[in-house]
Each structure stands twice: as structure tokens, then as C-alpha cells.
Backbone as a printed PyTorch tensor [residue, N CA C, xyz], in Angstrom:
tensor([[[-36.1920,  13.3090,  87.3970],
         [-35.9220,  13.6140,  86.0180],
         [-35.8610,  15.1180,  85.8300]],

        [[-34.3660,  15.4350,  85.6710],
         [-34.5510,  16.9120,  85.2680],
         [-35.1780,  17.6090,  83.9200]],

        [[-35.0430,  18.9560,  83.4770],
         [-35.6760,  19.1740,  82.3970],
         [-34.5990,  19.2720,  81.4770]],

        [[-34.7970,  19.2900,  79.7540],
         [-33.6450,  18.8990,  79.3530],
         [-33.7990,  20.7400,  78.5700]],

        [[-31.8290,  20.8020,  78.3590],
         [-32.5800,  21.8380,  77.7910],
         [-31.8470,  21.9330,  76.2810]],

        [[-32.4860,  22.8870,  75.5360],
         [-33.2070,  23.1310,  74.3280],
         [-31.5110,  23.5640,  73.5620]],

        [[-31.4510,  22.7540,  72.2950],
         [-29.9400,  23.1730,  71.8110],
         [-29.6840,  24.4640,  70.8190]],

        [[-28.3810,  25.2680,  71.3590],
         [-28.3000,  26.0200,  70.6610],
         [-27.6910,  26.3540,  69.2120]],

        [[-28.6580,  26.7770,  68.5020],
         [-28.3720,  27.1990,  66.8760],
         [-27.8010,  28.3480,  66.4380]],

        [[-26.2610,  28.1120,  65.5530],
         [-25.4320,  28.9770,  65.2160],
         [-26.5130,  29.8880,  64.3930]],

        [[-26.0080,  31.3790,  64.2370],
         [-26.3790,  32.5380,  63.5590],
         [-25.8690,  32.5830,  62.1260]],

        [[-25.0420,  31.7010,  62.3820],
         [-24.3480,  31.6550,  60.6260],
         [-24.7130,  30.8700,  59.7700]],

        [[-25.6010,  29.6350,  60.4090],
         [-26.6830,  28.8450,  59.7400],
         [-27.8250,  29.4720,  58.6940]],

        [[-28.5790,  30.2430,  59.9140],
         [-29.7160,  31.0970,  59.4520],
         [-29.5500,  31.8360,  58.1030]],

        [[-30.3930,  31.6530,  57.0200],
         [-30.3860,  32.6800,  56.2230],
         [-31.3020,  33.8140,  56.3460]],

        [[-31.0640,  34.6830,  56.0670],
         [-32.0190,  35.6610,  56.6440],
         [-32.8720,  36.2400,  55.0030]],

        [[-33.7050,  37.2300,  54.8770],
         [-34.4200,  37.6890,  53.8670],
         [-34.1270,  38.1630,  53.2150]],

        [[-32.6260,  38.7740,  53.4670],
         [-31.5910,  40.1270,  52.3560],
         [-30.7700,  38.5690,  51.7650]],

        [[-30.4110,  37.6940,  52.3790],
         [-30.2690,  36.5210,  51.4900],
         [-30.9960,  35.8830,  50.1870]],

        [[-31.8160,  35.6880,  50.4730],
         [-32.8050,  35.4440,  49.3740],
         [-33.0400,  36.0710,  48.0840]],

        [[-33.3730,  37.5470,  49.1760],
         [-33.5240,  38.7180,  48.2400],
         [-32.1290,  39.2180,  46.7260]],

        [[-31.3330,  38.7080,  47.4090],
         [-30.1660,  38.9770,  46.2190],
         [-29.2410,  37.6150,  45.6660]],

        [[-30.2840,  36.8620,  45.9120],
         [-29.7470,  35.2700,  45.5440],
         [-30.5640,  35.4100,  44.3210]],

        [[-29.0560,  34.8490,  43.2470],
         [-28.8570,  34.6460,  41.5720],
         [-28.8510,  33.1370,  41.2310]],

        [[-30.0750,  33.0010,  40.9080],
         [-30.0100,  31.5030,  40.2210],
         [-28.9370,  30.9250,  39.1260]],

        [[-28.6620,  30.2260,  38.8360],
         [-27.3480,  29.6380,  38.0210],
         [-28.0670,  29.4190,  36.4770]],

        [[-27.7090,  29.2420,  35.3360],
         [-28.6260,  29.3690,  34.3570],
         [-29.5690,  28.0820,  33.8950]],

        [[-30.6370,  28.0560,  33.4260],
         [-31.1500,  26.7030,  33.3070],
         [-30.8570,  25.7210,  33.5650]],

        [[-29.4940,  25.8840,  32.1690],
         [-28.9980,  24.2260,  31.6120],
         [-28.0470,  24.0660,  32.3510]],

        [[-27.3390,  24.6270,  33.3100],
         [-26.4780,  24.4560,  34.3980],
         [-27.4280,  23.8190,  35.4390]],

        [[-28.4690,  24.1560,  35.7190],
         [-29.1260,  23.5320,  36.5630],
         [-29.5840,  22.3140,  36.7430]],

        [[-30.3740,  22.0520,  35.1840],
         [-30.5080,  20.7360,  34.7150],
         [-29.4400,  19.5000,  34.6540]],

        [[-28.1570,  20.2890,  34.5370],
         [-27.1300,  19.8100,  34.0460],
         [-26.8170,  19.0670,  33.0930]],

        [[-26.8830,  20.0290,  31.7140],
         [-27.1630,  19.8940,  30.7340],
         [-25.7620,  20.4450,  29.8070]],

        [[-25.0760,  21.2440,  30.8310],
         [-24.1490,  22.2320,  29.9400],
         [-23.5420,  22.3230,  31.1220]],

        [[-21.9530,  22.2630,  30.6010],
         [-20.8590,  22.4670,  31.9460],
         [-19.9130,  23.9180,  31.0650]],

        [[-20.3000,  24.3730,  31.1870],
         [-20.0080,  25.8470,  30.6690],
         [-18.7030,  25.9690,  31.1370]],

        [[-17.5340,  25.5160,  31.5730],
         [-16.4390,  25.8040,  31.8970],
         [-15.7120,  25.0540,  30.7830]],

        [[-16.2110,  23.6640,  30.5620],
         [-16.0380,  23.1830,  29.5690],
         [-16.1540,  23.5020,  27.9530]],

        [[-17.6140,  24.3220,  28.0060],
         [-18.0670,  24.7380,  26.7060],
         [-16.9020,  25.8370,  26.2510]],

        [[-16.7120,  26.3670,  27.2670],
         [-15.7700,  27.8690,  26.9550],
         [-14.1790,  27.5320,  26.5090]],

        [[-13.9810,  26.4520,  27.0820],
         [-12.6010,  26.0630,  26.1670],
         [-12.7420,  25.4160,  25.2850]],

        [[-14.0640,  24.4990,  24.9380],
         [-14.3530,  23.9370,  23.4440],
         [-14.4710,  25.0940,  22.5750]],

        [[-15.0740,  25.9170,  22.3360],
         [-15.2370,  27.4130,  21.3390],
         [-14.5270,  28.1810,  21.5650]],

        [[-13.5760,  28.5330,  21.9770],
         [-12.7110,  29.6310,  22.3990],
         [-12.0420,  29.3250,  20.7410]],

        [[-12.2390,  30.2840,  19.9250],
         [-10.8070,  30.3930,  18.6130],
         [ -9.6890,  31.2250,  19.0620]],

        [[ -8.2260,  30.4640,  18.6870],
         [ -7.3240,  31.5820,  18.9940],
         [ -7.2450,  33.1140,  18.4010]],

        [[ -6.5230,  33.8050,  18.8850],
         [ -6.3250,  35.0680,  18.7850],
         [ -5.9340,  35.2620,  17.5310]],

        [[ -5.1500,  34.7540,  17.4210],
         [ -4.4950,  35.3080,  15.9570],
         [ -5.1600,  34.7330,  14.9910]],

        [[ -6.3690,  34.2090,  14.4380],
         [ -7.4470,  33.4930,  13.4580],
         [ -8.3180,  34.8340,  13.2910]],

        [[ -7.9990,  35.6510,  14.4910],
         [ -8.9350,  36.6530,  14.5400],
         [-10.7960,  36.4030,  14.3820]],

        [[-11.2620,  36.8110,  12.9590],
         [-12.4960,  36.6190,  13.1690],
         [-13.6500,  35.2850,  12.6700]],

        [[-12.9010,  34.5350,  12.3560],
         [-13.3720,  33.3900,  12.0760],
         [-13.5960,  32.4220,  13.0910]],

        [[-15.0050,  32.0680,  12.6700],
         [-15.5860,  30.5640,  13.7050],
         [-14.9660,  29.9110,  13.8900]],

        [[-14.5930,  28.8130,  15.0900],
         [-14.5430,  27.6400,  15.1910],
         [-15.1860,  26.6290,  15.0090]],

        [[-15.1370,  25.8000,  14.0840],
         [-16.0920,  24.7280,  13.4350],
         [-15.7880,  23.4480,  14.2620]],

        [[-17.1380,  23.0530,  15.0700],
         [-17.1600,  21.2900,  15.5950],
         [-17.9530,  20.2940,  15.2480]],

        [[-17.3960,  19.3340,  15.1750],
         [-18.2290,  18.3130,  14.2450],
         [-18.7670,  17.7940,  15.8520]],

        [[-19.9900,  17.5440,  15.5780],
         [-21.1420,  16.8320,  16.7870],
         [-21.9490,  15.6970,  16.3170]],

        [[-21.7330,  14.5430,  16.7670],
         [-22.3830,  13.5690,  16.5340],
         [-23.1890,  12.5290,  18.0960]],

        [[-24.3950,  12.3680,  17.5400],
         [-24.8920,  12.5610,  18.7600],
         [-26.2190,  11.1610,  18.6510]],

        [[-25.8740,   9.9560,  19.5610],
         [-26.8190,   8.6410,  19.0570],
         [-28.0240,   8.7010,  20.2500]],

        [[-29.4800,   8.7150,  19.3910],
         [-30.3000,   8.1470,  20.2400],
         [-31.0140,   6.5880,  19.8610]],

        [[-32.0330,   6.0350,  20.3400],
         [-32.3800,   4.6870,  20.0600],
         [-32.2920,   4.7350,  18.6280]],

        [[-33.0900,   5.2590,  17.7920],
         [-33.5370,   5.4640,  16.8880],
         [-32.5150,   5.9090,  15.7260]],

        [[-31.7310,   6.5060,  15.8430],
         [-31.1200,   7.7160,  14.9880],
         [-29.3500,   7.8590,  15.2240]],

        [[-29.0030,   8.2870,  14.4950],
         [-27.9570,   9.2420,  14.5650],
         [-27.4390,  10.4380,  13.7770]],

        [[-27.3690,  11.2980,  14.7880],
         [-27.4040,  12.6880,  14.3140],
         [-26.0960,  13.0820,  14.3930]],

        [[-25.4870,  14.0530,  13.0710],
         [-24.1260,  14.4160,  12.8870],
         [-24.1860,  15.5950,  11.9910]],

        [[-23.3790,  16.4150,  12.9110],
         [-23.6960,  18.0370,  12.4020],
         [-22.6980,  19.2850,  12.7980]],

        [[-22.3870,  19.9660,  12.0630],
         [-20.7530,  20.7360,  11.6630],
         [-21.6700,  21.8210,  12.4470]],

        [[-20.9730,  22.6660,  13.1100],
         [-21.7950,  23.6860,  14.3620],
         [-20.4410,  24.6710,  14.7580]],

        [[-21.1960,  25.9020,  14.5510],
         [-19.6590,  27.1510,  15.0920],
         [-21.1250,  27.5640,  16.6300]],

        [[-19.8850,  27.9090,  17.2430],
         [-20.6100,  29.5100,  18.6910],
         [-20.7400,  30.4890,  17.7150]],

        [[-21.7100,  31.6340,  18.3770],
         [-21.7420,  32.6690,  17.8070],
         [-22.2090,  33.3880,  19.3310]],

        [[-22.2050,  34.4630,  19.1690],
         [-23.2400,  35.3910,  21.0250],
         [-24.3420,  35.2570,  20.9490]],

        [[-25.2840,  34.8520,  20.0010],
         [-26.6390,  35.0200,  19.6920],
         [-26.9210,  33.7330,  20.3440]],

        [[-25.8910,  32.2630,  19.4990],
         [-26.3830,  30.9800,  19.8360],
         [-25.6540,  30.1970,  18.3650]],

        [[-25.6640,  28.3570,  18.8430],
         [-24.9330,  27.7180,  18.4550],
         [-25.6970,  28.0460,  16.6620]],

        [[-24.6200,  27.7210,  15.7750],
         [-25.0660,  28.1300,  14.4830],
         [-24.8810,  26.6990,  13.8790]],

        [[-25.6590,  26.2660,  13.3840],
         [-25.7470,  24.8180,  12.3710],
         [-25.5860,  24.6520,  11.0430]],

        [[-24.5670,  24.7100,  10.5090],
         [-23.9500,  24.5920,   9.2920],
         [-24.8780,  23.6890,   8.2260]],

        [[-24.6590,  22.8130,   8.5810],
         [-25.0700,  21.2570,   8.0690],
         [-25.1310,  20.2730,   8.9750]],

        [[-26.3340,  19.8450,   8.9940],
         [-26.5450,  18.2180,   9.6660],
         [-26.9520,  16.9640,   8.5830]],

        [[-27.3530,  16.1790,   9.1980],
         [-27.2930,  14.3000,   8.2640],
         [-27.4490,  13.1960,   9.7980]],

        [[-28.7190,  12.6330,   9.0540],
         [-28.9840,  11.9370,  10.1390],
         [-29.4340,  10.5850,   9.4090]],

        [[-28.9670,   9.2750,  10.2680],
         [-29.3430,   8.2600,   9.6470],
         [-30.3510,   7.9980,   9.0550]],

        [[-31.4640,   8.0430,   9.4960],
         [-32.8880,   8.2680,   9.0020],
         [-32.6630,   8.3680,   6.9660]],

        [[-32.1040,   9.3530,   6.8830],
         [-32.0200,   9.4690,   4.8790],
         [-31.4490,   8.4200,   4.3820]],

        [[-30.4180,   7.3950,   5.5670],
         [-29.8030,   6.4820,   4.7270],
         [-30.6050,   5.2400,   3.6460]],

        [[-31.6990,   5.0580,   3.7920],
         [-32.5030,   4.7580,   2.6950],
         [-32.2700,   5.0040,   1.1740]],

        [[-32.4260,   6.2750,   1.1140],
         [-32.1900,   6.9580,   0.0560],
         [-31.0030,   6.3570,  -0.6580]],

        [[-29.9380,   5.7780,  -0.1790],
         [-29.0170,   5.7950,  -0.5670],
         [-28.4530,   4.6490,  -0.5890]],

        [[-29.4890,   3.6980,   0.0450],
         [-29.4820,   2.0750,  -0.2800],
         [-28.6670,   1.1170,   0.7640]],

        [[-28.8680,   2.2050,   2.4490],
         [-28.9340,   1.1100,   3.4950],
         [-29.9230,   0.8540,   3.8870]],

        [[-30.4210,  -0.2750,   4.1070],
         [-31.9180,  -0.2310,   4.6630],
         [-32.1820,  -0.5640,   5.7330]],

        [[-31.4680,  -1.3390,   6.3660],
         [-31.5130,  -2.1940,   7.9140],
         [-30.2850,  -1.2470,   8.7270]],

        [[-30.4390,  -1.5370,  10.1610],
         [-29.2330,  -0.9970,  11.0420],
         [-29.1520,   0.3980,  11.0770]],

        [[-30.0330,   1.1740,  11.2570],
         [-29.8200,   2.5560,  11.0550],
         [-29.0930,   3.3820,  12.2770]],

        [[-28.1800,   2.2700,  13.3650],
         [-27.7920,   2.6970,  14.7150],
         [-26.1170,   1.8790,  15.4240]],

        [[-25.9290,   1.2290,  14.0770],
         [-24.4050,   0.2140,  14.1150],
         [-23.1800,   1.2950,  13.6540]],

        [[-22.2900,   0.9270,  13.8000],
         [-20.9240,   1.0870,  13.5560],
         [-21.0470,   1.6600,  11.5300]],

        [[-21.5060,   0.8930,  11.1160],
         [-21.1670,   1.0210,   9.7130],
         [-22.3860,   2.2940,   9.5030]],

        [[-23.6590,   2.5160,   9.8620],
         [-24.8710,   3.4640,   9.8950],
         [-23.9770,   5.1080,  10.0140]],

        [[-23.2690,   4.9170,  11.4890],
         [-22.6890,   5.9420,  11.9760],
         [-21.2880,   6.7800,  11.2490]],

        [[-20.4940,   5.6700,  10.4430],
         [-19.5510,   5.6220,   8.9160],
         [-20.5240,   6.8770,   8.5350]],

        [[-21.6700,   5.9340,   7.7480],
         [-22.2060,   6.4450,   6.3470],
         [-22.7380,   7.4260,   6.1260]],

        [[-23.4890,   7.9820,   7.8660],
         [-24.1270,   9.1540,   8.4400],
         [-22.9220,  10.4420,   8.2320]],

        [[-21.5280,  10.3860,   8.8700],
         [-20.9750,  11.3360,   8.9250],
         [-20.3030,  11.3640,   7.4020]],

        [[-20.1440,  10.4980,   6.7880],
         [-19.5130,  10.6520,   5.4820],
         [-20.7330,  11.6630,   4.6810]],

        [[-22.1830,  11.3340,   4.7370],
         [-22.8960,  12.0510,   4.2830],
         [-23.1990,  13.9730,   4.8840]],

        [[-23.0060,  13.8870,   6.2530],
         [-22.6300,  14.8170,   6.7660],
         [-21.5280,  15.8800,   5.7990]],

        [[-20.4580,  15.1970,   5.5160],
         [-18.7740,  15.6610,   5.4740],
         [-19.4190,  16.2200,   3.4690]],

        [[-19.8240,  15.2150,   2.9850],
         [-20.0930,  15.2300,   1.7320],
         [-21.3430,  16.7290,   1.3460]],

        [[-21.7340,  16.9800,   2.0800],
         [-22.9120,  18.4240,   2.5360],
         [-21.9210,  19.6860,   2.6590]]])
């Protein structure tokens, strides 16, 4: 039985310490993957010639419980929230059951739109 021998490992594998050292993490919510920022940047982009006015997006957004619907511009600081309306108030207004159906999600953004 001969001896076996030992395999060799490329140099271009290895990272070395000046690697590390100037390695840029990607931002949070990219990480999490939470935000596809290539995407975000052509959703908010306003054209040129509107010049300085926001782009306004309507966001509606269902969890178990709820639904949330809310008029939102970019700004550099961070997303700006106009007005929101969430099923939850529809009480008030004399739905009482279903706060997460087809007709809830109607009455939510109409109340939204009506703000």
C-alpha cells in the first residue's frame, strides 16, 4: 500500500485578509430580502419633465388580521405616508364581520381614496 498523496488547492480559492478587510456588506433589507432595490428604483423614478413633484403609490398590503392601504411618495430621507385606512375602522362605518374578504378590501381602499 503506497502513501496517498495530499490534493492540491487553487490560490484563487483562498481569501486572504485584505479581502475581508475591504469587503462591503449589501444593505440590510437586501439582505433579508426584503427590498429588491433595482426594482424599487424604477417604481419611484418621476419623469423628467414633472420636474419636482412626487410620485404618488397606492400600497395595499393583507395580513391575517387586517388590511392596510396607503397613498406613499419616495423622498431621500425615506418613504413619506400621505394617508393610510385599514380595515380595522370598518366598524365605524357599519361592517362588522369579514374584515379580510374581497368586499373588506373594496371598502378599506375606498376609505383610503375618500382621506
Amino acid at each position: 500500500m503506497g502513501k496517498r498523496k495530499a490534493k492540491k488547492r487553487s490560490n484563487s480559492t483562498l481569501k486572504t485578509t485584505s479581502y475581508f478587510k475591504r469587503f462591503q456588506v449589501k444593505f440590510a433589507r437586501r439582505r433579508l430580502g426584503k427590498t429588491d432595490y433595482y426594482a424599487r428604483q424604477r417604481l419611484i423614478l418621476q419623469d423628467k419633465n414633472k420636474y419636482n413633484s412626487p410620485k404618488y403609490r397606492f400600497s395595499v398590503r393583507f395580513t391575517n388580521r387586517d388590511v392596510i392601504c396607503q397613498v406613499i411618495y419616495a423622498t431621500i430621507k425615506g418613504d413619506v405616508t400621505i394617508c393610510a385606512a385599514y380595515s380595522h375602522e370598518l366598524p365605524k362605518y357599519g361592517m362588522k364581520a369579514g374584515l379580510t374578504n374581497y368586499a373588506a378590501t373594496y371598502a378599506t381602499g375606498l376609505l383610503c381614496a375618500r382621506r
